[in-house]
OpenMM code with the backbone's topology and positions (N, CA, C; nanometers):
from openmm import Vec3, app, unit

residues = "UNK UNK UNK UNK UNK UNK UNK UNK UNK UNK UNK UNK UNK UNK UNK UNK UNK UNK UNK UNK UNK UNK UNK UNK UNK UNK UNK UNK UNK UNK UNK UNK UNK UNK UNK UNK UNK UNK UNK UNK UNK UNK UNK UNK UNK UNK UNK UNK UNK UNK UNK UNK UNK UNK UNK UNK UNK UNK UNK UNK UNK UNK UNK UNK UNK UNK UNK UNK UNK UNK UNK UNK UNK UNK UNK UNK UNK UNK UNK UNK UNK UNK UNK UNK UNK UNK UNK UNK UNK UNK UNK UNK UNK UNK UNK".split()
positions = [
    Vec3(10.4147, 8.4791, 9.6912),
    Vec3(10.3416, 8.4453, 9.8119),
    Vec3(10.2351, 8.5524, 9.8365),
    Vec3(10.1232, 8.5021, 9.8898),
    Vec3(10.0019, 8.5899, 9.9446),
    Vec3(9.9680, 8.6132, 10.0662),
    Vec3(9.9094, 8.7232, 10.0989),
    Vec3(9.8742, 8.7794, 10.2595),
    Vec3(9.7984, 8.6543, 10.2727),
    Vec3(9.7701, 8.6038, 10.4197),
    Vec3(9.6939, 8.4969, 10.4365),
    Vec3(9.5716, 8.5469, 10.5032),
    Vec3(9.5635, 8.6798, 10.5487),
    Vec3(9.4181, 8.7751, 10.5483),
    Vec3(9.3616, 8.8079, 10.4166),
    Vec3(9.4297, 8.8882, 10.3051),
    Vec3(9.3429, 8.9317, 10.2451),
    Vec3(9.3974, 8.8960, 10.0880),
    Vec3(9.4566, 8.7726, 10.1018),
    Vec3(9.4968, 8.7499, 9.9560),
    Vec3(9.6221, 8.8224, 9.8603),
    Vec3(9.6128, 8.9392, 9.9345),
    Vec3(9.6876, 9.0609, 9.8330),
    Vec3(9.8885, 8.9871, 9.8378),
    Vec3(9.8936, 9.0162, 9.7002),
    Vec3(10.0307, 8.9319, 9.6614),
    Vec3(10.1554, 9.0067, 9.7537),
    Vec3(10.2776, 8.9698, 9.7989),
    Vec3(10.3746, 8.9982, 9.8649),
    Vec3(10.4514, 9.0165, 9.7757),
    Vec3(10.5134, 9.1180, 9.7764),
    Vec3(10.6627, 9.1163, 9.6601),
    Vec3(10.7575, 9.0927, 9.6932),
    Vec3(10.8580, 8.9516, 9.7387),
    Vec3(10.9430, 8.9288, 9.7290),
    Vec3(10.9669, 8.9183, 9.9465),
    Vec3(10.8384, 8.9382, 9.9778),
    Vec3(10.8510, 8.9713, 10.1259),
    Vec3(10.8434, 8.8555, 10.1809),
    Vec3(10.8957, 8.8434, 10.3328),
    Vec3(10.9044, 8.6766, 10.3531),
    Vec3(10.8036, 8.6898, 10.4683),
    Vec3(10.7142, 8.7793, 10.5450),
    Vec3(10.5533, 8.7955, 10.6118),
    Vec3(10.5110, 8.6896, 10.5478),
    Vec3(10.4430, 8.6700, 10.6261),
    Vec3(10.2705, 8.6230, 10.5601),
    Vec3(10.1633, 8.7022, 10.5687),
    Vec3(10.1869, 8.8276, 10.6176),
    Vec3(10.0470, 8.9573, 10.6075),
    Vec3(10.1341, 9.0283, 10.5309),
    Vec3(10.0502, 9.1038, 10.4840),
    Vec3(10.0918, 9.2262, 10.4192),
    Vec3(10.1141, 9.3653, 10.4919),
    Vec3(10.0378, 9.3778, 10.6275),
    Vec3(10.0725, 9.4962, 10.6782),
    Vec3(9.9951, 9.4683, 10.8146),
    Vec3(10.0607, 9.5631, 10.9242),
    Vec3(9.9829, 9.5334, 11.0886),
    Vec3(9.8264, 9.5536, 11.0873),
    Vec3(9.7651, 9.6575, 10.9591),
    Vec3(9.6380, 9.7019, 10.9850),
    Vec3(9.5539, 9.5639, 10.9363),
    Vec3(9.5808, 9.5054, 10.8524),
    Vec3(9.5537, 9.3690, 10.7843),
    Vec3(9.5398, 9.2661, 10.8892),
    Vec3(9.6337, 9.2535, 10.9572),
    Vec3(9.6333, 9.1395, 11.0574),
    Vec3(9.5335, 9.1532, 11.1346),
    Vec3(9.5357, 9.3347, 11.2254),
    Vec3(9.5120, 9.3594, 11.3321),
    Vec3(9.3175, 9.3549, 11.2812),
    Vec3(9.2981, 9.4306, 11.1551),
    Vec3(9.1566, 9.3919, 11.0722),
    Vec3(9.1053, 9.2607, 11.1172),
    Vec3(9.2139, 9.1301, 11.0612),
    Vec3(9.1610, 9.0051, 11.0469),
    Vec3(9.1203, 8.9333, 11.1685),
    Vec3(9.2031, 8.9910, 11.2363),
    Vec3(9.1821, 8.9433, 11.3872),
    Vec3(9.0139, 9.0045, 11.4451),
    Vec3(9.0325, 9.1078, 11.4217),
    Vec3(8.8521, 9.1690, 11.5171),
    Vec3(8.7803, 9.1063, 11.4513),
    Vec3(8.7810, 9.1073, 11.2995),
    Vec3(8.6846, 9.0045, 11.1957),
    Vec3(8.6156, 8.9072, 11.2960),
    Vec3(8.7612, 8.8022, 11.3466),
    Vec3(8.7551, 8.7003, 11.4084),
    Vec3(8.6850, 8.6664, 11.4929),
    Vec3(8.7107, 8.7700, 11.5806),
    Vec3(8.6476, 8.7917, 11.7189),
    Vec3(8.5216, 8.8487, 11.7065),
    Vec3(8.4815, 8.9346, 11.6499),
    Vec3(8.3267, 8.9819, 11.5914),
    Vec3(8.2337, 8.8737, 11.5533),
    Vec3(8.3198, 8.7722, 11.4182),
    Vec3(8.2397, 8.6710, 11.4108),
    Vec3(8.1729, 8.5429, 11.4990),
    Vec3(8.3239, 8.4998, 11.6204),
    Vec3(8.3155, 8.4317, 11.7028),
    Vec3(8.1697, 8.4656, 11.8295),
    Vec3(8.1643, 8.6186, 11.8825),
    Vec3(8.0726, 8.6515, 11.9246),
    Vec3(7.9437, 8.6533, 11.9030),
    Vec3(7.9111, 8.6595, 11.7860),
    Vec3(7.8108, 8.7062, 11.6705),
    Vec3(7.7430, 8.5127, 11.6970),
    Vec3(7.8416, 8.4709, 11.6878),
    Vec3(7.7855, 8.3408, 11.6884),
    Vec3(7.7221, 8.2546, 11.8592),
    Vec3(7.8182, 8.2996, 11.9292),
    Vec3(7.8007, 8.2837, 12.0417),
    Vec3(7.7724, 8.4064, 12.1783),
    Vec3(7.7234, 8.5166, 12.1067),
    Vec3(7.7145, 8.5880, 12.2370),
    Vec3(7.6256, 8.7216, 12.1328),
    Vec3(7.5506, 8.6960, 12.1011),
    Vec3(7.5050, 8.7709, 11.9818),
    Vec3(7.4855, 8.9022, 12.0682),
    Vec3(7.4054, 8.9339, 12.1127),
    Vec3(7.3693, 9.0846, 12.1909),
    Vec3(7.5052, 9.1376, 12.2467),
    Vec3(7.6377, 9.0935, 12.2724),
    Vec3(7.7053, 9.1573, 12.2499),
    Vec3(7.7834, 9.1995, 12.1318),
    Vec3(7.7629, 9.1416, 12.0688),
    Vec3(7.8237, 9.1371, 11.9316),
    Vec3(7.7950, 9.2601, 11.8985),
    Vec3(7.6043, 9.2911, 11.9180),
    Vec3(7.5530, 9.3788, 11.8350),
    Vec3(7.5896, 9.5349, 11.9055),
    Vec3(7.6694, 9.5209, 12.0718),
    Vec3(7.6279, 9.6339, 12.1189),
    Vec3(7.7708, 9.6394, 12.0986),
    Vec3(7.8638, 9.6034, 12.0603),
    Vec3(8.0010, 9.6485, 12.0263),
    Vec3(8.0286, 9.6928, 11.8859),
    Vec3(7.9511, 9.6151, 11.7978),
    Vec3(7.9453, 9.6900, 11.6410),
    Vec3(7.8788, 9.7975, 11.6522),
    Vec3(7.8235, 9.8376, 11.7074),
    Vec3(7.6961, 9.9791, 11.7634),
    Vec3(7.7922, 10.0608, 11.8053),
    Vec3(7.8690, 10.0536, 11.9067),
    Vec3(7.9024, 10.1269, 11.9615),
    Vec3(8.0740, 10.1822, 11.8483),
    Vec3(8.1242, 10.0290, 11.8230),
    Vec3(8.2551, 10.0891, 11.6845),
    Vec3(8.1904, 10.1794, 11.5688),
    Vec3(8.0939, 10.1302, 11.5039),
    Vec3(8.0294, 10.2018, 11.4543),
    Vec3(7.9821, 10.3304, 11.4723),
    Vec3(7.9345, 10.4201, 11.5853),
    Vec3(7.9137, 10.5481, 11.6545),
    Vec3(8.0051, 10.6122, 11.6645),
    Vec3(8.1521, 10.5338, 11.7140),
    Vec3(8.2917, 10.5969, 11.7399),
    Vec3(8.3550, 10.6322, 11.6537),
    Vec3(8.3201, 10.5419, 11.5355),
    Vec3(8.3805, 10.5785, 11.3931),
    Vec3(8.3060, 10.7056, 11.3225),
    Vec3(8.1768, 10.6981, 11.3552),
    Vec3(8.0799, 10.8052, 11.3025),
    Vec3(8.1621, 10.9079, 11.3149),
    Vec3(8.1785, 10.9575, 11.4828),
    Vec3(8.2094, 11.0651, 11.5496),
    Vec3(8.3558, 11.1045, 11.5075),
    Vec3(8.4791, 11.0267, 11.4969),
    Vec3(8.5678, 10.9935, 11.4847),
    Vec3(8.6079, 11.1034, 11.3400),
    Vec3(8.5304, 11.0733, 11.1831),
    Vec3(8.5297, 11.0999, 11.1011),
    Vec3(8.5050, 11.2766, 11.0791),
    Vec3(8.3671, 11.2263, 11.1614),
    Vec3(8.3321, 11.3825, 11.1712),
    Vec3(8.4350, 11.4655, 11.2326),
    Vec3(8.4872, 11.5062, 11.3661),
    Vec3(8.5833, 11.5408, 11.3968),
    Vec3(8.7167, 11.5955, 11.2956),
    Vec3(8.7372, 11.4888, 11.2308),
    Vec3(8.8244, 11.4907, 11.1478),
    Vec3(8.8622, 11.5997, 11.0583),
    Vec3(8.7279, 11.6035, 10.9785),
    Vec3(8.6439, 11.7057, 10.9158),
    Vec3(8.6526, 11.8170, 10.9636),
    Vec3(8.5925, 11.8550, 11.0883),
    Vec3(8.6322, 11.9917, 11.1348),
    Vec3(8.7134, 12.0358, 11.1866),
    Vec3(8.8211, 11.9371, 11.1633),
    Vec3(8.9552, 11.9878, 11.1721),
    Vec3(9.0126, 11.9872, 11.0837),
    Vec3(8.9808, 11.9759, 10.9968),
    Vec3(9.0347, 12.0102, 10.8302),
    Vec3(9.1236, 11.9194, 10.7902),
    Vec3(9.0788, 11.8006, 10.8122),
    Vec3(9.1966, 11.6578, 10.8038),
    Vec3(9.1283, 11.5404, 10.7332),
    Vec3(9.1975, 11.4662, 10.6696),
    Vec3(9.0958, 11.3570, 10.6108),
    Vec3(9.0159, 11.2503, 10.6711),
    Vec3(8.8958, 11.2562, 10.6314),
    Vec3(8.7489, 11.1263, 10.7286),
    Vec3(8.8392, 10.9941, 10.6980),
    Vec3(8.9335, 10.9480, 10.6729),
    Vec3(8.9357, 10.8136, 10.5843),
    Vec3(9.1260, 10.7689, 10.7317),
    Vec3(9.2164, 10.8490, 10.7045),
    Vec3(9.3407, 10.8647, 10.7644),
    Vec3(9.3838, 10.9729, 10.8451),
    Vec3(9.3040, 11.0705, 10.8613),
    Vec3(9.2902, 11.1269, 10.9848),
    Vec3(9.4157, 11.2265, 10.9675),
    Vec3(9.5425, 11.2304, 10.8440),
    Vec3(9.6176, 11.3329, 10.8215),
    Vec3(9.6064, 11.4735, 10.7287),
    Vec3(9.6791, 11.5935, 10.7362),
    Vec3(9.6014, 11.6963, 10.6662),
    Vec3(9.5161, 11.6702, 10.5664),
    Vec3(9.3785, 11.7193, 10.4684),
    Vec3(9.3517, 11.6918, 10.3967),
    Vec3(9.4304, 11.8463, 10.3037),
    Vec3(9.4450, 11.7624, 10.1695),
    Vec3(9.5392, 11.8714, 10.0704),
    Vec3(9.4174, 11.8873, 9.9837),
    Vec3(9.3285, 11.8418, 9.9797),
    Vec3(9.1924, 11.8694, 9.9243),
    Vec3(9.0741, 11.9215, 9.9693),
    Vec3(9.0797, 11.9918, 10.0892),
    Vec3(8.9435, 12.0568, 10.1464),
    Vec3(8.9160, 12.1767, 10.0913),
    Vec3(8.9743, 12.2251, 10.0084),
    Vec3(8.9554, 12.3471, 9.8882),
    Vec3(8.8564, 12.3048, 9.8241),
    Vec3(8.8946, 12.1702, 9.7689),
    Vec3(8.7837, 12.1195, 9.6721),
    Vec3(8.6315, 12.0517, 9.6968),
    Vec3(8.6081, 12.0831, 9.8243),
    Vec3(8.4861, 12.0747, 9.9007),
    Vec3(8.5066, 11.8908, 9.9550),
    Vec3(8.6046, 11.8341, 9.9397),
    Vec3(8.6400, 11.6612, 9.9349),
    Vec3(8.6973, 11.6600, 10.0823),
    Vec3(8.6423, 11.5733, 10.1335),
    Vec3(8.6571, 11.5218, 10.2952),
    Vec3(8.7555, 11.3888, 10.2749),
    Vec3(8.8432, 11.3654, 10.1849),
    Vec3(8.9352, 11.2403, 10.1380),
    Vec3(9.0557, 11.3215, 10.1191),
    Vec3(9.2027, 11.3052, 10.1844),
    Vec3(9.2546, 11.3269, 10.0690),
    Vec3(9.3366, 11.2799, 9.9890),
    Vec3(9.4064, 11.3280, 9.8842),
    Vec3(9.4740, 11.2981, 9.7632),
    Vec3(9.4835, 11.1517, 9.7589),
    Vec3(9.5551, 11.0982, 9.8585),
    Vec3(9.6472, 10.9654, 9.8556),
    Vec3(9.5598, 10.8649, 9.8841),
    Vec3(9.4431, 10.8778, 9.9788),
    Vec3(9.3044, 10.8285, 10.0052),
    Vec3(9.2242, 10.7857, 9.9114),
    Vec3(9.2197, 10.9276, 9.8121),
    Vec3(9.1551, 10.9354, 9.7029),
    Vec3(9.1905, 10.8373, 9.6026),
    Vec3(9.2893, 10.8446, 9.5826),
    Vec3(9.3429, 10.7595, 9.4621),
    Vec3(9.3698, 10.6150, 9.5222),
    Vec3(9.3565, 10.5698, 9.6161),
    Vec3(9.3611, 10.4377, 9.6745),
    Vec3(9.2269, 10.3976, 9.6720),
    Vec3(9.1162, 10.4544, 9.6969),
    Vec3(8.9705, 10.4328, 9.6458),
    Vec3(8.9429, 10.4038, 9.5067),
    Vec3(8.9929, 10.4868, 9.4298),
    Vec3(8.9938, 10.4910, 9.2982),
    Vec3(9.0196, 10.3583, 9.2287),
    Vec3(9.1838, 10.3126, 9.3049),
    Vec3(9.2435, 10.1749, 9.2264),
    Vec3(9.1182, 10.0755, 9.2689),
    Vec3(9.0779, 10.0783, 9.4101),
    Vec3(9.0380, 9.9322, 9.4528),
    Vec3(8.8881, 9.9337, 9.3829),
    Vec3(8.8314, 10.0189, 9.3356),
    Vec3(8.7187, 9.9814, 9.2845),
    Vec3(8.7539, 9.9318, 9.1564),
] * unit.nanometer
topology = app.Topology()
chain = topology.addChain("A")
for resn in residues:
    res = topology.addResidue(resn, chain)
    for name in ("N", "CA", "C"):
        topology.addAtom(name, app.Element.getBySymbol(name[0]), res)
C-alpha cells in the first residue's frame, strides 16, 4: 500500500500517510492551492510571509549552531555545512 499524499510505499503499515508531516504538508498544499485560485492576493501575502519566516527561521538556526533543514544540533558545523549528518544523507538518497 501507498501514502495517498506522496506515493511513498508503506511497509506492512495499515495508515494511509506515511507520516503527520506528509499529511499536515498535503493539507496546506490544499489550502494554498484552493486560495491561489480563489483569493489570489492572499494567497500571495501568506506564501510571502511563510516564506520570510522560513528565511528567518533557518537563519537563526545557524547561529545557533543547529541544523537550517531540522532545527536539531548540527554534528557538522566543523565542516563549514549548515545540514546535518542525517539531513545530509536524506538529501543525498532523494536526489
Amino acid at each position: 500500500m501507498n501514502c495517498v499524499h506522496c506515493g511513498r510505499e508503506l511497509h506492512g503499515k495499515q495508515e494511509r500517510n506515511c507520516s503527520k508531516r506528509c499529511c499536515d504538508n498535503a493539507s496546506s498544499y490544499r489550502t494554498y492551492y484552493r486560495r491561489k485560485l480563489y483569493q489570489p492576493g492572499e494567497a500571495a501575502r501568506t506564501a510571502e510571509r511563510k516564506r520570510l519566516y522560513a528565511r528567518a527561521w533557518r537563519k537563526r538556526m545557524v547561529l545557533e549552531g543547529r541544523c537550517s533543514r531540522c532545527g536539531y544540533d548540527n554534528d557538522r558545523l566543523d565542516e563549514g555545512r549548515r545540514l546535518c549528518s542525517s539531513c545530509y544523507a536524506l538529501l543525498k538518497v532523494s536526489r
